[in-house]
C-alpha distance (Angstrom), angle and dihedral (degrees) to the residues before:
residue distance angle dihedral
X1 . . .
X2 3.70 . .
X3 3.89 122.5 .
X4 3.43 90.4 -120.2
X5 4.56 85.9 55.7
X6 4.40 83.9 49.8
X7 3.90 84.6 57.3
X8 3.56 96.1 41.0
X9 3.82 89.9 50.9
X10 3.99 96.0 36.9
X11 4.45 75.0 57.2
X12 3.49 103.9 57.6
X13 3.72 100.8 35.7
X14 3.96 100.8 42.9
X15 3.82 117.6 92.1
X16 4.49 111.2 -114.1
X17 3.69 92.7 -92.1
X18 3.71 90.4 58.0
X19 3.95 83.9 65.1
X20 3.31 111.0 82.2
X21 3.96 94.1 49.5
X22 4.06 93.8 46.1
X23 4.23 84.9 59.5
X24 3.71 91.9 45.2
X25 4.30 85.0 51.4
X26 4.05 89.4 45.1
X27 3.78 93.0 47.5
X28 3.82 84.8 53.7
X29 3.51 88.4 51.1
X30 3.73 97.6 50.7
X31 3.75 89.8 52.0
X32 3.63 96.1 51.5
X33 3.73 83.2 53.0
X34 4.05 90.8 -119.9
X35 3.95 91.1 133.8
X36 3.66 132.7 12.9
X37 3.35 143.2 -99.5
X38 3.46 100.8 -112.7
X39 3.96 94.3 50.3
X40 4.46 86.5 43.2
X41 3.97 75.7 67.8
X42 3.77 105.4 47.0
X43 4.27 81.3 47.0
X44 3.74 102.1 47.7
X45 4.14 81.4 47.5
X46 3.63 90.1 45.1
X47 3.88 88.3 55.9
X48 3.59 103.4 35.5
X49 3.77 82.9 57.7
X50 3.89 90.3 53.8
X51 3.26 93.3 51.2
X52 3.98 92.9 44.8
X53 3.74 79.7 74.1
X54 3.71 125.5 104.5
X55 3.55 116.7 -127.8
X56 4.08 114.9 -116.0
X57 3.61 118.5 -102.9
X58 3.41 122.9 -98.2
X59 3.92 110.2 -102.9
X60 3.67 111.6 -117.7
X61 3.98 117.4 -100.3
X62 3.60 123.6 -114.9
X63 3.56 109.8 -134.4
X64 3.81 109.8 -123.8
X65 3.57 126.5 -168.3
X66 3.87 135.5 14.1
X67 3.73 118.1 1.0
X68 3.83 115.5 -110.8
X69 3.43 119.8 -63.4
X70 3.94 114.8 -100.0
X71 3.58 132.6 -173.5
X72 3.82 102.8 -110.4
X73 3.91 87.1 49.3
X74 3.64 87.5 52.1
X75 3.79 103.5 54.4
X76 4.17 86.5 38.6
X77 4.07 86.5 58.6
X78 3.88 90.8 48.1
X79 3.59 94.8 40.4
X80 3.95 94.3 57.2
X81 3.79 85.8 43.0
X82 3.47 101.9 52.0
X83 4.13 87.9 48.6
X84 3.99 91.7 87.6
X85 3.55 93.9 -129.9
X86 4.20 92.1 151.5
X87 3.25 118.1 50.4
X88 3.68 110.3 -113.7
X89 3.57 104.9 -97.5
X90 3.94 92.9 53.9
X91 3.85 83.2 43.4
X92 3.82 90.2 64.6
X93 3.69 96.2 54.6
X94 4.12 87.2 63.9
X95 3.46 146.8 60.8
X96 3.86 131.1 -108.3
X97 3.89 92.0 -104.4
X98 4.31 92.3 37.9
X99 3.70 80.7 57.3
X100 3.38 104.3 51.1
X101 4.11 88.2 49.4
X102 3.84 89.4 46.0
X103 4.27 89.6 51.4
X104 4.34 90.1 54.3
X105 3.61 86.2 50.8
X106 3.71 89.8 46.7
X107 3.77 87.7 53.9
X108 3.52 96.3 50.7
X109 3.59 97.3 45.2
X110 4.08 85.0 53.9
X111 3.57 88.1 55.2
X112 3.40 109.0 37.3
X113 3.39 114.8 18.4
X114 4.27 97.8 -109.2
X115 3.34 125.9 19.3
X116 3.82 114.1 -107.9
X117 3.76 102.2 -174.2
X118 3.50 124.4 132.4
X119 3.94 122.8 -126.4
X120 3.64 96.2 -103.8
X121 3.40 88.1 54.4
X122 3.24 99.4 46.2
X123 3.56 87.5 56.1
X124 3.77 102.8 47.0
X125 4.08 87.9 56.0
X126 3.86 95.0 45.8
X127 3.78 90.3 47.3
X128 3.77 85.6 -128.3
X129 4.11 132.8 122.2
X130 4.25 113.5 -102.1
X131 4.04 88.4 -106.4
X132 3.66 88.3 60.9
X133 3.64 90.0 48.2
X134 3.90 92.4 49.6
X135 3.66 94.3 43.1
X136 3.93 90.4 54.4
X137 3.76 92.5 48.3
X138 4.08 92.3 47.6
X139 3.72 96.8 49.1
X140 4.59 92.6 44.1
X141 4.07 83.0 47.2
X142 4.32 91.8 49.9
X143 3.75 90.8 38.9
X144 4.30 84.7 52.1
X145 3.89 96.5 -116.6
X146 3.34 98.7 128.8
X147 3.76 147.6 -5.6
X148 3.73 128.1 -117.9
X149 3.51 119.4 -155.0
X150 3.91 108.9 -154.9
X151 3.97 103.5 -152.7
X152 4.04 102.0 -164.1
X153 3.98 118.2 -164.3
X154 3.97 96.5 179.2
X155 3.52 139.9 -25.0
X156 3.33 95.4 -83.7
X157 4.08 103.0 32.2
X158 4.14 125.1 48.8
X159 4.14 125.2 -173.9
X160 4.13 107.8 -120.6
X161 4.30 105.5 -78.2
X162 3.33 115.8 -107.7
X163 3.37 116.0 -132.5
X164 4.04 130.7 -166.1
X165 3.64 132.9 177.6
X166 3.41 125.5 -102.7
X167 4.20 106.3 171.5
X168 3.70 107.8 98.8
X169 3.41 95.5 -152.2
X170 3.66 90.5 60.4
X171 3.44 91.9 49.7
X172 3.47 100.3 47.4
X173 3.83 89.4 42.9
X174 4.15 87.6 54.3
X175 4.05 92.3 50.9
X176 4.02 91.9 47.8
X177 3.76 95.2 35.5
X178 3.93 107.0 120.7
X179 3.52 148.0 139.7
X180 3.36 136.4 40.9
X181 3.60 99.7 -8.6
X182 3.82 97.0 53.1
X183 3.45 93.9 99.9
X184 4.16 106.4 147.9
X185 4.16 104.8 -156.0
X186 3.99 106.3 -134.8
X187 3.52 104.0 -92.8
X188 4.06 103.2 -144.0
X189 4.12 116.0 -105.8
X190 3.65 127.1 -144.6
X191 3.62 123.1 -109.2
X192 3.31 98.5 -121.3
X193 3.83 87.1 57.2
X194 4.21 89.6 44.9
X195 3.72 89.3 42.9
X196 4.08 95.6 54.6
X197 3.72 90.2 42.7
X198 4.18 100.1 56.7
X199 3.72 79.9 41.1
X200 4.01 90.9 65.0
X201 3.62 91.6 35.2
X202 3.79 83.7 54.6
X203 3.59 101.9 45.2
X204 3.72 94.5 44.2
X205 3.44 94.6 54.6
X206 3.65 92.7 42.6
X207 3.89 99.8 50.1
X208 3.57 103.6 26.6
X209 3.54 110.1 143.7
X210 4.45 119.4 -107.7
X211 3.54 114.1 -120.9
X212 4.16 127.9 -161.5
X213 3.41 95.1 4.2
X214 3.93 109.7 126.2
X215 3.83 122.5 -152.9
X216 3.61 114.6 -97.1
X217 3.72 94.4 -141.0
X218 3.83 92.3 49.2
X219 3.96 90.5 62.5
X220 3.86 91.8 43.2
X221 3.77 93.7 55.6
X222 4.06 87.7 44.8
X223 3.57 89.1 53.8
X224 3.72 94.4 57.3
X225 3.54 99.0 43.5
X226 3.37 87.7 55.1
C-alpha cells in the first residue's frame, strides 16, 4: 500500500482530534515528495470532510445505585445509627448507613422474634438505597451474626427472608441495653393497621356499656306503688 493509502486509512479510522496531527504528518509527506500533490488534495478534502462531521451525542446515563441523598433520609440514617442497637465493636465493622439497616432489624428481632421485612422496606426505614441494605445483610451473615432464611415460592417470586440473630454479643447487648440511649425511632404502621385500631378506639368508646345508672321510670313506678 502506498503512503498516500496509510494516510487515507489513518483518516477514516482516527477519532476528530486525531485530525489536525494526521495533516501536519501528510504535509510532511508532500514535502519530502513521498506523495503528490494532487493526492495531498484529495487527503486534506478527505479530512476536512471528517472533521465537517458532528460528533454523536453522548447517550444519556442511567442512574445506578441509591437515589440522591435528601434530608429526611439523612436524619432517618443517623437516627437509627445513633440508637446503639450494635454493640460497639460490631458497630465498627460497618458503615453509617449498614448500621442504621442493621438497628431496624435489631428492632424487629426485639419485637418479634426475626425480622420479616422486605428489602425495600428495609431501605425506606434506614433512609438508605436496597444495595446498601443487601450489602449490610451479606457481610452480618459471612461474619456469622445472623442467619437469613431465604423462603422461595417460584423461580421467579420469593416470600420476604426471615432473618434472626445469631451473635451473642448482640443479643445479650439487646436484652441489657437501657437507659438513655434506648431510644426506639417510630417505625411507620400501615393503614390498614392505623385504620382498624381508631376503629376499636371508636367503637369502644361508642358502645361501651352504662353502669349504676338506674332507669328513671323504674323509680317513678316504685314510688307510686309505694
Amino acid at each position: 500500500m502506498s503512503f498516500a493509502g496509510e494516510i487515507r486509512r489513518a483518516v477514516m479510522a482516527s477519532p476528530r482530534m486525531k485530525l489536525p496531527e494526521i495533516r501536519s504528518v501528510m504535509y510532511k509527506a508532500f514535502t519530502a515528495g513521498q506523495i503528490t500533490e494532487a493526492e495531498t488534495e484529495e487527503l486534506d478534502a478527505l479530512i476536512n470532510a471528517k472533521a465537517a462531521i458532528p460528533a454523536p451525542e453522548k447517550p444519556t446515563q442511567r442512574r445506578i445505585g441509591s437515589r440522591p441523598r435528601s434530608s429526611a433520609s439523612m436524619e432517618r440514617r443517623r437516627s437509627w445509627a445513633a440508637a446503639g442497637r450494635l454493640p460497639p465493636a460490631l458497630a465498627a465493622r460497618f458503615t453509617l448507613a449498614e448500621q442504621a439497616v442493621l438497628a431496624v432489624v435489631a428492632v424487629e428481632v426485639s419485637k418479634r422474634g426475626r425480622c420479616s421485612l422486605t428489602v425495600a422496606h428495609l431501605a425506606a426505614l434506614a433512609g438508605v438505597s436496597e444495595s446498601t441494605v443487601r450489602n449490610a445483610l451479606r457481610e452480618c451473615e459471612a461474619l456469622g451474626l445472623v442467619s437469613i432464611d431465604r423462603r422461595r415460592r417460584s423461580p421467579w417470586i420469593n416470600y420476604p427472608n426471615e432473618i434472626q440473630i445469631l451473635s451473642k454479643e448482640w443479643a445479650s447487648w439487646l436484652r441489657l441495653r437501657t437507659g438513655a440511649n434506648s431510644h426506639i425511632p417510630r417505625l411507620q404502621e400501615s393503614k390498614n393497621g392505623l385504620a382498624q385500631r381508631r376503629e376499636n378506639i371508636d367503637s369502644g368508646h361508642l358502645f361501651r356499656p352504662r353502669q349504676n345508672q338506674a332507669d328513671p321510670k323504674e323509680g317513678f313506678r316504685q314510688s307510686r306503688d309505694g
